[in-house]
C-alpha positions in Angstrom: -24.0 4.8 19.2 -25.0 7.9 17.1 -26.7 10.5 18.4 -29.8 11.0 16.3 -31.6 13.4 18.3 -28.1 15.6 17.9 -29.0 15.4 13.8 -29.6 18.4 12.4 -30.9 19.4 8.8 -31.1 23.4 8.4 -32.5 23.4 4.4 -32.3 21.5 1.4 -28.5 21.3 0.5 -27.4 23.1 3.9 -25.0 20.4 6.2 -26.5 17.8 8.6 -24.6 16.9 11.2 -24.0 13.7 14.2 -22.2 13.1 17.1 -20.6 9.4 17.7 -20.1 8.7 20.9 -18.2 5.6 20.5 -18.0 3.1 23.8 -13.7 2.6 23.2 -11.4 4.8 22.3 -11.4 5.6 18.3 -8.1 6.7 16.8 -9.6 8.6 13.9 -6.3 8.4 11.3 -5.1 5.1 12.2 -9.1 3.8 12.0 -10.5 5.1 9.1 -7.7 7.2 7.5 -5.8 4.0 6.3 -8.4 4.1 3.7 -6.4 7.1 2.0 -5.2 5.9 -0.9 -2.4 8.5 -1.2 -1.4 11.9 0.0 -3.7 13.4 -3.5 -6.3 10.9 -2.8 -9.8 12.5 -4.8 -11.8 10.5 -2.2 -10.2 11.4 0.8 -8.4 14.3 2.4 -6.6 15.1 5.7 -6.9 18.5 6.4 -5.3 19.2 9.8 -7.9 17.2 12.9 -10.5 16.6 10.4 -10.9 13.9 7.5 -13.2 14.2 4.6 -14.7 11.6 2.5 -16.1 11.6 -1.0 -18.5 9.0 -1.2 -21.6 7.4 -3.1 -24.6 6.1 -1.1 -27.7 4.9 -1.8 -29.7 7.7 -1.8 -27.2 9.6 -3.6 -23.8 11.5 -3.3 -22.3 12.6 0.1 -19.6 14.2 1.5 -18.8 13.1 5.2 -16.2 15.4 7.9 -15.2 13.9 10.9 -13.2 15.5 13.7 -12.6 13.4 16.8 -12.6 15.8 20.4 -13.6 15.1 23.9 -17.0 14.6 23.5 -16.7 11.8 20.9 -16.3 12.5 17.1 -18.2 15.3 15.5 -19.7 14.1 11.7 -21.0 16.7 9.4 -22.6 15.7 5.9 -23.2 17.1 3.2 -25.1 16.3 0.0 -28.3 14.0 -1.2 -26.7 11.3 0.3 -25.7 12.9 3.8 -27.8 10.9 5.9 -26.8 8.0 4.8 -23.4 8.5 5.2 -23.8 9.8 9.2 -25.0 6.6 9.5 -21.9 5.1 8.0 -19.9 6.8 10.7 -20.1 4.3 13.7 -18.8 1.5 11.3 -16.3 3.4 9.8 -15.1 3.9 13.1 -15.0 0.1 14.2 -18.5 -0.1 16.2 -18.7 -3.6 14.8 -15.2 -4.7 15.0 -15.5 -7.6 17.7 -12.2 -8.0 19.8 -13.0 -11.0 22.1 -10.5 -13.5 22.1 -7.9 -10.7 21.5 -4.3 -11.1 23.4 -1.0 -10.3 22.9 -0.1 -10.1 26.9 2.3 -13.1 26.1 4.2 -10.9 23.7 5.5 -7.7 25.6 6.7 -5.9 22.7 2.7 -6.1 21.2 1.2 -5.2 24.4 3.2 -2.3 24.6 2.3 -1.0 21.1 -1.3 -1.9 22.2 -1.5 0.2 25.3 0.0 2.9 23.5 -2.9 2.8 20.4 -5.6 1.9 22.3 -8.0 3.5 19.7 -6.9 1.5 16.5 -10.4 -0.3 15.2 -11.2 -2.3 12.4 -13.2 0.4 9.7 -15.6 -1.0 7.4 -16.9 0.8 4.6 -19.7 -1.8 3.2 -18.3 -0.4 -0.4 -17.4 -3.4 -1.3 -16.7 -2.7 -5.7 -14.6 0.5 -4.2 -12.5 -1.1 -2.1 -11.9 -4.2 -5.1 -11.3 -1.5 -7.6 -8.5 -0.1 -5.8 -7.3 -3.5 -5.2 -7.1 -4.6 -8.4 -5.3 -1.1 -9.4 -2.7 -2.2 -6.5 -1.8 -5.4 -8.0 2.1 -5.9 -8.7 2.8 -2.1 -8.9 4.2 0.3 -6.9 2.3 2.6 -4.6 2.8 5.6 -6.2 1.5 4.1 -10.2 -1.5 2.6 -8.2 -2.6 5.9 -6.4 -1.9 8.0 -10.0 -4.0 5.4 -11.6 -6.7 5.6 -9.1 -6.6 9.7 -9.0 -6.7 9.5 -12.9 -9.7 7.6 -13.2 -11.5 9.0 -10.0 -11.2 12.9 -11.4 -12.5 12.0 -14.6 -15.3 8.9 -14.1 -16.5 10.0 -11.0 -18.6 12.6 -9.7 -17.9 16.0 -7.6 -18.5 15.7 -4.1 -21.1 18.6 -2.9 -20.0 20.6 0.1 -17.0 22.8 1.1 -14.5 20.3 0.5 -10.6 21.7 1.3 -10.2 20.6 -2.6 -11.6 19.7 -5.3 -12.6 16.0 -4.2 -14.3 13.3 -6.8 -16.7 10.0 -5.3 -15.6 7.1 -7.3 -17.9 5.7 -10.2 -20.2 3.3 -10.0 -19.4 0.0 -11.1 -21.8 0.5 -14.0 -19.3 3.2 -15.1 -15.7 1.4 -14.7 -16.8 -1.2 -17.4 -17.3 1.4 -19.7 -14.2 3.3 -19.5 -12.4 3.2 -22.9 -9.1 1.3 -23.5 -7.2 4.7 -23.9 -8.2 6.0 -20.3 -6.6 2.5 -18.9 -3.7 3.5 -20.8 -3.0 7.1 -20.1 -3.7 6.0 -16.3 -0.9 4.2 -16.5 -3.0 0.8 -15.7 -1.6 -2.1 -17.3 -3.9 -4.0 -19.4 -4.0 -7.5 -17.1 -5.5 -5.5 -14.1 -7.9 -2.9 -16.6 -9.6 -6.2 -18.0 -10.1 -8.0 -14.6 -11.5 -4.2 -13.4 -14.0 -4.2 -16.1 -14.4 -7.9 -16.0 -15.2 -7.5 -12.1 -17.3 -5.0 -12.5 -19.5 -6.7 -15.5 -20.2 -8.5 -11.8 -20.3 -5.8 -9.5 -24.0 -6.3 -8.3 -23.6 -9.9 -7.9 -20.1 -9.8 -5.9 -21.7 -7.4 -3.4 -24.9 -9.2 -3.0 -23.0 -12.3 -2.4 -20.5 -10.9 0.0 -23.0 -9.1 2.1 -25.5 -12.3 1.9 -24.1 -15.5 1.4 -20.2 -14.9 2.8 -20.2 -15.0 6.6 -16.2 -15.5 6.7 -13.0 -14.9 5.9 -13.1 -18.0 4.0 -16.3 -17.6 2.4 -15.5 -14.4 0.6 -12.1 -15.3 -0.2 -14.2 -18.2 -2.3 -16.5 -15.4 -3.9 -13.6 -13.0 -4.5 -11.1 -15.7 -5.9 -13.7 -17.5 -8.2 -13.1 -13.7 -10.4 -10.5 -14.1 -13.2 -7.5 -12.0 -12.2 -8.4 -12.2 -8.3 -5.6 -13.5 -6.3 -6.0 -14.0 -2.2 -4.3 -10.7 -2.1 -6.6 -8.7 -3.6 -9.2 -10.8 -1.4 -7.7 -9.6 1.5 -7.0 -5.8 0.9 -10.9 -6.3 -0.3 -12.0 -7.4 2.6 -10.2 -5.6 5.5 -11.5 -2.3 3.9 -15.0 -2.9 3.0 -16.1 -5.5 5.8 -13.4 -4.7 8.1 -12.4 -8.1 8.5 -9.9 -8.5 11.2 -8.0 -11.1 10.2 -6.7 -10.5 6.7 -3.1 -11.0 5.5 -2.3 -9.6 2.0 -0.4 -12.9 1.6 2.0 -11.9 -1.9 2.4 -8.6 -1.1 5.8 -7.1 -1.9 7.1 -5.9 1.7 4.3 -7.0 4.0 6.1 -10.7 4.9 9.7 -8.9 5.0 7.8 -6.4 7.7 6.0 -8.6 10.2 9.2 -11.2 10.3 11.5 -8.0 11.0 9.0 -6.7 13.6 8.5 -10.0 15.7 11.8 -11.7 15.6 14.1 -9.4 14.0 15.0 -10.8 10.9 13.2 -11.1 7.2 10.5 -14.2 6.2 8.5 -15.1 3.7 4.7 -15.4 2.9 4.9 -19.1 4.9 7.0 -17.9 7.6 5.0 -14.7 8.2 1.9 -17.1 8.5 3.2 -18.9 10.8 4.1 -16.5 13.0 0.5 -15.0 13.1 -1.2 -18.0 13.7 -1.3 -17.7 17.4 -3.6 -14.7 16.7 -5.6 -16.3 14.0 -8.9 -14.3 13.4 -7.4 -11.1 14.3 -4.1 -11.2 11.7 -4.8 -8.1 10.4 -5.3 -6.7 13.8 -1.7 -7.7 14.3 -0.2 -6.6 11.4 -2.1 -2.5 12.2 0.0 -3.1 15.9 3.0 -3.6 13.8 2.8 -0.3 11.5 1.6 1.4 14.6 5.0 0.1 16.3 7.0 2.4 13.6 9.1 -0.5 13.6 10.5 -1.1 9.9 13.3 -3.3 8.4 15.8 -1.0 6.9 15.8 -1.0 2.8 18.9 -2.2 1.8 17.7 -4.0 -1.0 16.7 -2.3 -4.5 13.7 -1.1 -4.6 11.0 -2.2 -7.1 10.9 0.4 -9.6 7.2 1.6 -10.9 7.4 1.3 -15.2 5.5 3.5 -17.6 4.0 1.5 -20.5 2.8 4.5 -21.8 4.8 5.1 -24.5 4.8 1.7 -26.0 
């Protein structure tokens, strides 16, 4: 748990800081740095041992370090919003990912990989709208238009983070804000307009998708339901929704461009599809996505012989 009595506040705007002392091993950048959304990421930065976080809280704007060592991982806050995000940290790093009924010893190849990344956890960030707004930015484009978009819109809707940051970084807006950003901002973003009007329409929502999914949605299943029901909200935006926000361990971004390909390569050798890579989760059901964080830990990767999908600018239409 954190250490509280380790909290220190100097003056108003001056750092506070934690130490998590987490009861299993914590890889810091396999745990919570998956939630980089690429290398120029305004909300995140890796800079060296330490990760920093832009991000919005209740009681106001934070900016969250965190720099794992021997004696646990060291958090230091900054901002109105700072204590409220050092008590973010032992979920970010996994405190309330649940591993019983975990196994792979019947597969030696994941067993292996598990030893070897003991630390991997499932992070939650309980920013739900976030995490479906860079979802929706995701759909059926390639990384690299996706993290443009969401650096685009980030730098100029959100606000600065307070603190020393190692850039300038941005926490994203509000969902209050992405409803209101204007048709040519989608545009220059480079965000085709199918995924800017289910943004805005999702976000017309925002309130009541959170509420719901914190409240009423106890399961994967459940908040699949509440996600789906959106116009423009496929199962895989459900799923890269949920295993960010709520950590859920056992989602599978079923649709996603390479994802099938990788997990088919990884445990038998050879390519599948969205069925086939189902099927050969299912003896780990309730921790798939747990599975599928071995398998990019593994470093195994089918080699790309086929062409590659190629990002297109609508810009200049």
């Amino acid at each position: 748990m954190a250490d509280a009595a380790q909290r220190e506040s100097t003056a108003d705007g001056a750092p506070q800081e934690s130490r998590y002392r987490p009861a299993h091993p914590v890889d810091l950048m396999r745990t919570v740095g998956m939630l980089r959304r690429g290398h120029t990421d305004p909300t995140m930065v890796i800079d060296g041992s330490r990760l920093w976080l832009a991000m919005r809280t209740d009681a106001g704007l934070a900016t969250l370090c965190l720099r794992a060592d021997a004696d646990g991982i060291l958090a230091i806050a900054w901002g109105p919003g700072a204590g409220d995000a050092l008590d973010s940290v032992p979920r970010l790093c996994g405190a309330d990912d649940d591993t019983d009924g975990f196994d792979v010893s019947q597969h030696p190849q994941l067993a292996e990989v598990a030893r070897r990344h003991p630390g991997i956890r499932m992070t939650r960030t309980d920013r739900i709208f976030n995490a479906l707004a860079c979802a929706i930015l995701e759909q059926k484009v390639t990384g690299m238009q996706a993290f443009g978009a969401w650096r685009y819109l980030v730098t100029r809707y959100g606000e600065r983070a307070p603190g020393p940051t190692p850039r300038p970084m941005f926490a994203a807006p509000p969902h209050e804000t992405w409803r209101t950003i204007p048709s040519w901002a989608w545009h220059r973003a480079g965000v085709e307009p199918p995924q800017s009007r289910t943004l805005v329409r999702a976000a017309m929502r925002g309130a009541s998708i959170e509420r719901a999914l914190r409240s009423a949605a106890s399961d994967g299943e459940s908040r699949d339901r509440v996600l789906t029901s959106l116009p423009g909200i496929g199962v895989w935006t459900s799923a890269e929704t949920r295993m960010r926000a709520l950590g859920d361990p056992d989602a599978v971004s079923v649709g996603d461009y390479h994802l099938a390909h990788e997990v088919g390569f990884a445990l038998t050798g050879s390519r599948t599809d969205d069925d086939g890579m189902l099927e050969l989760l299912a003896p780990w059901s309730g921790h798939r996505q747990r599975i599928i964080r071995l398998i990019f830990a593994s470093g195994a990767r089918e080699p790309r012989r086929g062409a590659r999908m190629a990002p297109e600018d609508h810009r200049r239409r």
